[in-house]
C-alpha positions in Angstrom: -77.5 19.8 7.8 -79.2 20.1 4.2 -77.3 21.6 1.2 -78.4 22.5 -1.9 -76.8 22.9 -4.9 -77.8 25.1 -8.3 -76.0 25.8 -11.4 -77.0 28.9 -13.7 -77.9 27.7 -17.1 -79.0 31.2 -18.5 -78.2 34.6 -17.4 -75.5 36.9 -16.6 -74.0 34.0 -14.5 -74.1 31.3 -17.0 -71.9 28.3 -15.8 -71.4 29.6 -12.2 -72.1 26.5 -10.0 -73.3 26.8 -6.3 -72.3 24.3 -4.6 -73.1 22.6 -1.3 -75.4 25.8 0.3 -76.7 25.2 3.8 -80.4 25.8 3.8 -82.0 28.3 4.5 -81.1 29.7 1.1 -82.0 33.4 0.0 -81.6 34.0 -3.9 -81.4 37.5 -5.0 -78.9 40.3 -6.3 -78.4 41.8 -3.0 -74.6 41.1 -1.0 -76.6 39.7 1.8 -77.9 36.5 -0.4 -76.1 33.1 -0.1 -77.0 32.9 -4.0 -76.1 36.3 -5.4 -77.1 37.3 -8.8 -75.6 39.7 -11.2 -79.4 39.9 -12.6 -81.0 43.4 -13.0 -84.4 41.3 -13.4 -83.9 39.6 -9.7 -85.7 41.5 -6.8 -82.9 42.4 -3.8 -84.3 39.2 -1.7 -85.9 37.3 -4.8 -86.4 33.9 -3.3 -85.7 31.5 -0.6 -85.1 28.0 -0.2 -85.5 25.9 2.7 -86.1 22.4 4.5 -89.3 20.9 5.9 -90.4 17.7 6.5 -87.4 16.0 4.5 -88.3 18.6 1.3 -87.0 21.2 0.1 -89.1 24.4 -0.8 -88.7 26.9 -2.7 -91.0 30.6 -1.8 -91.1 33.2 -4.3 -90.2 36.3 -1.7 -93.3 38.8 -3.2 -90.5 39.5 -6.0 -91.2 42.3 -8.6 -90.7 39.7 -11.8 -91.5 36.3 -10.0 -90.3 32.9 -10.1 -91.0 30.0 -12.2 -90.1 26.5 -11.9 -90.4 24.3 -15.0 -92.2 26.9 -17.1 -94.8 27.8 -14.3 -95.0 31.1 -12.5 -94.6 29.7 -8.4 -95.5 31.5 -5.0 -94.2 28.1 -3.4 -93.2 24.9 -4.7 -91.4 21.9 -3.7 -88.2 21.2 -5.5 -86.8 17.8 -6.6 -83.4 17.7 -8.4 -82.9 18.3 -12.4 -86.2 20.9 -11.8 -85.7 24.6 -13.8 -85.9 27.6 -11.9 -86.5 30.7 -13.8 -85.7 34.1 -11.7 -85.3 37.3 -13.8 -83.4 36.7 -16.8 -81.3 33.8 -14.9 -82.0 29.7 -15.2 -81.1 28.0 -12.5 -80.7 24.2 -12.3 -81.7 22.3 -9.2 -79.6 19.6 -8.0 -75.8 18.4 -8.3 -75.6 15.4 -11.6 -75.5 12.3 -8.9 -79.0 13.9 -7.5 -80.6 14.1 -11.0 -79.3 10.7 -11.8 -80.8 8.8 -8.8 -84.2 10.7 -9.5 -84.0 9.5 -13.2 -83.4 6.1 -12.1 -86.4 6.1 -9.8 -89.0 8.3 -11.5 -88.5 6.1 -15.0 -89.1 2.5 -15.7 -87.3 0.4 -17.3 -87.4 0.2 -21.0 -90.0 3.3 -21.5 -92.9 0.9 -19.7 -96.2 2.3 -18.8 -96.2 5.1 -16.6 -93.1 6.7 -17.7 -93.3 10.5 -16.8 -92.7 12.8 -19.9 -92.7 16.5 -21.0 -94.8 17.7 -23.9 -93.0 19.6 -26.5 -96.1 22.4 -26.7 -96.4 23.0 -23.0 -92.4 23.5 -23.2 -93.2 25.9 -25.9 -95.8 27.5 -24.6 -93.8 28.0 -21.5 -91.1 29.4 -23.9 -93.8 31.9 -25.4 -94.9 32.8 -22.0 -91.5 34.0 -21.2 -90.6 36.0 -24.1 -94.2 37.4 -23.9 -93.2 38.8 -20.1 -89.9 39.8 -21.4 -91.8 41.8 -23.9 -93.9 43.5 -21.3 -91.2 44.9 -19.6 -89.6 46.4 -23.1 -87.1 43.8 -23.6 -86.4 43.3 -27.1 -88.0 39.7 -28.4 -84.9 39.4 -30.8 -84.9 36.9 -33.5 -86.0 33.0 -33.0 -82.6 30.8 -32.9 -82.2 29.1 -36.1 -79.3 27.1 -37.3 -79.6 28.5 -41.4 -78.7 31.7 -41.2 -76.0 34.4 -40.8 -76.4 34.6 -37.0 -74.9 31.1 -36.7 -70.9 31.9 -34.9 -67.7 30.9 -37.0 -65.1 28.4 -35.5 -62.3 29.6 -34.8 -59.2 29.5 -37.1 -55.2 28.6 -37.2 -56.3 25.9 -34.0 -53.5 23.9 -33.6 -53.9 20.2 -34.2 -54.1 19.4 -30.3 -56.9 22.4 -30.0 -58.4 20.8 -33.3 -58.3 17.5 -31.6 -59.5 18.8 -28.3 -62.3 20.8 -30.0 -63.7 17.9 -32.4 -63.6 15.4 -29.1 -65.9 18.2 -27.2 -68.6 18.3 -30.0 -68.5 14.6 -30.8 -69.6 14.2 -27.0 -72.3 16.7 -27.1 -73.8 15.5 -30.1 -73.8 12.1 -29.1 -75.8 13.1 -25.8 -78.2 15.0 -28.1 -78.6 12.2 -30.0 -79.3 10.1 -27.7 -81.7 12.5 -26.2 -84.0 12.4 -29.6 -83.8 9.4 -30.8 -87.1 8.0 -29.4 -89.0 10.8 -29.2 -92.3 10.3 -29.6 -94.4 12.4 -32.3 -98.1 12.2 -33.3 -99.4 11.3 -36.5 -99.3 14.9 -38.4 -96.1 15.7 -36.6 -97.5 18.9 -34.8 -96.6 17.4 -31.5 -94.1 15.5 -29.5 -93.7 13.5 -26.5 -90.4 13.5 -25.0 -89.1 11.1 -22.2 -87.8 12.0 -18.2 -84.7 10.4 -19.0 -84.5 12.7 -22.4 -85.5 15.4 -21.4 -82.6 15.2 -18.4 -80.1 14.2 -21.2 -80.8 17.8 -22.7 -80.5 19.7 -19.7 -77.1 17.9 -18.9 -75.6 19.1 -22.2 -76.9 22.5 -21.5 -75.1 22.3 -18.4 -71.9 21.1 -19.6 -72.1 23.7 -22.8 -72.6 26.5 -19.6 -69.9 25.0 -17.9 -67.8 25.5 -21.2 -68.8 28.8 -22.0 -67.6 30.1 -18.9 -64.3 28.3 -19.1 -63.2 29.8 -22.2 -64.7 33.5 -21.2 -63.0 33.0 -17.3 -59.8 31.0 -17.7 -58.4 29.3 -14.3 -54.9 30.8 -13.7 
């Protein structure tokens, strides 16, 4: 039997993880789903996945917002692990980590060689400005563009204890060195309007997005 396995990067359910689903799959808000959203944005029955012919598809389910997978709107798609699903307000992430692993390993050649798949940095942005254009549409509020030199950025906590202090540092030393090695090679064109950015990268990124999910919910839902 196939399984499938998503974890919410965005959205009301940020750093919930389903794990191990039996296809067929419905997404939606609605009791009846097997992937349930707390999403005002996701349609009753939103989406569905299922197996055929060794793939797994995913069929936007005539949905009032659609569904977008890596930055493009979808009626149907095929889905391969460490792909981006976009359903209301909620980012899903395809795949468990051993999945998205073995895909990187066989998708990228060795030492960045000809061929190497990559993502564009406008077409990621243009996504982005596709999104917060529909937002906008339906009256959401665009908000302000995340910047790290300004008043909005969150203070640390204070009085941590020196294992909490220790704990803390040890958390952010291993994002940042995933991050870093994330941009480290990216490729930029001569004026520095544009940027090329690896499979492998790019996969690096959306792991630390998952783990700083994974985190967020932690702290906000402790365990016992």
């Amino acid at each position: 039997m196939r399984t499938v396995t998503f974890l919410v990067l965005e959205g009301v359910d940020k750093g919930r993880v389903f794990r191990d689903l039996a296809v067929p799959v419905t997404i939606g808000r609605e009791e009846g789903n097997a992937l349930r959203l707390n999403d005002e944005r996701v349609s009753r029955y939103h989406a569905k996945i299922q197996a055929e012919d060794g793939d797994i598809l995913l069929t936007d389910l005539d949905s009032t917002n659609g569904t977008r997978v890596n930055g493009a709107a979808v009626q149907i798609r095929r889905l391969r692990p460490g792909d981006q699903v976009a359903i209301g307000r909620s980012m899903l992430l395809f795949g468990t980590m051993e999945e998205i692993a073995a895909r990187k390993a066989a998708v990228v050649p060795a030492a960045g060689g000809a061929g190497a798949q990559t993502v564009r940095a406008d077409e990621l942005a243009a996504a982005g400005r596709l999104a917060v254009a529909a937002r906008a549409a339906e009256g959401e509020p665009a908000g302000r563009s995340w910047t790290a030199f300004d008043d909005a950025v969150p203070p640390l906590p204070h009085k941590l204890s020196p294992a909490q202090a220790a704990r803390l540092a040890e958390i952010f030393d291993y994002l940042h060195r995933g991050l870093t090695s994330a941009v480290e090679n990216i490729d930029a064109n001569e004026d520095g309007t544009e940027i090329r950015i690896g499979f492998a990268e790019w996969q690096t990124i959306q792991a630390v997005q998952m783990l700083l999910a994974r985190y967020g919910r932690t702290v906000a839902e402790p365990e016992g």
